[in-house]
C-alpha positions as CSV (number, residue, x, y, z in Angstrom):
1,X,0.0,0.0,0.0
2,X,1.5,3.5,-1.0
3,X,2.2,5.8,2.1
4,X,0.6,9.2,2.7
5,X,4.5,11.1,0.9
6,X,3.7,8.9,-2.5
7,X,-0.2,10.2,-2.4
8,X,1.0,13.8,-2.3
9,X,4.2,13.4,-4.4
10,X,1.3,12.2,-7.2
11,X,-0.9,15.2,-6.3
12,X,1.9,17.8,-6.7
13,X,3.0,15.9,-10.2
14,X,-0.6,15.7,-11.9
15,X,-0.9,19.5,-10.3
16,X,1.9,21.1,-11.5
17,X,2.0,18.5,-15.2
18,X,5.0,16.6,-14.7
19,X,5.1,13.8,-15.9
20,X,6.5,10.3,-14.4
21,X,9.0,10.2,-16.6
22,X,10.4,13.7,-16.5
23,X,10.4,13.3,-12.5
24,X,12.4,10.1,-12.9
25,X,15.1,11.7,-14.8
26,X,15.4,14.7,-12.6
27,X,16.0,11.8,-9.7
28,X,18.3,9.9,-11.7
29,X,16.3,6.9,-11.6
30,X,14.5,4.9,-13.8
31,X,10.6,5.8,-15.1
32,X,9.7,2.2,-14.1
33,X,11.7,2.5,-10.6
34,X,9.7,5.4,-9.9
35,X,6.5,3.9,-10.6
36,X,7.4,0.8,-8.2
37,X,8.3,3.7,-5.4
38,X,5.0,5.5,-6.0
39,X,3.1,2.3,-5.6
40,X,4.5,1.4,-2.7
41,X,6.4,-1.8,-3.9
42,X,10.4,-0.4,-3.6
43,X,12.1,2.3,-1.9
44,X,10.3,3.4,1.1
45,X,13.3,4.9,2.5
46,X,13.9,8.2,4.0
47,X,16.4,8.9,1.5
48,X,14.7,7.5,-1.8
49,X,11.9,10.1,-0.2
50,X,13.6,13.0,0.0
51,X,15.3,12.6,-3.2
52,X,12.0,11.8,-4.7
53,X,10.4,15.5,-3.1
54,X,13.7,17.5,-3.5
55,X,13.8,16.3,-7.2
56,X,9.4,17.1,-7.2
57,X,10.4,20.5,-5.9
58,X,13.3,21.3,-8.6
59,X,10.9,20.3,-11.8
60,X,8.1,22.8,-10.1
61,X,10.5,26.1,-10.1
62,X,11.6,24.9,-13.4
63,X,7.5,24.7,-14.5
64,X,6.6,27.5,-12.7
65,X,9.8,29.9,-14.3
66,X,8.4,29.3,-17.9
């Protein structure tokens, strides 16, 4: 089951229209990685999660500057 952090992280991507695949590249992971994360199935870590929101948080200034 995905935690509470993966519910917003998907919130804040359909919100802001970025995509899973343009998040996994600005974390350096895979698109298919990503989606295992967001569902719960790999990565629950505090450190995947952080890079996960700081990466989130990076592609919204970058949407938000254009």
């Amino acid at each position: 089951m995905a935690q509470d952090w993966t519910t917003e992280v998907v919130a804040r991507m359909h919100a802001a229209g970025i995509t899973g695949k343009q998040l996994a590249i600005a974390c350096g992971i895979t698109n298919s990685y990503l989606s295992a994360v967001l569902h719960g199935k790999k990565g629950q870590g505090t450190l995947t999660q952080q890079k996960i929101r700081n990466a989130l948080e990076k592609c919204e200034r970058e949407r938000s500057d254009k």
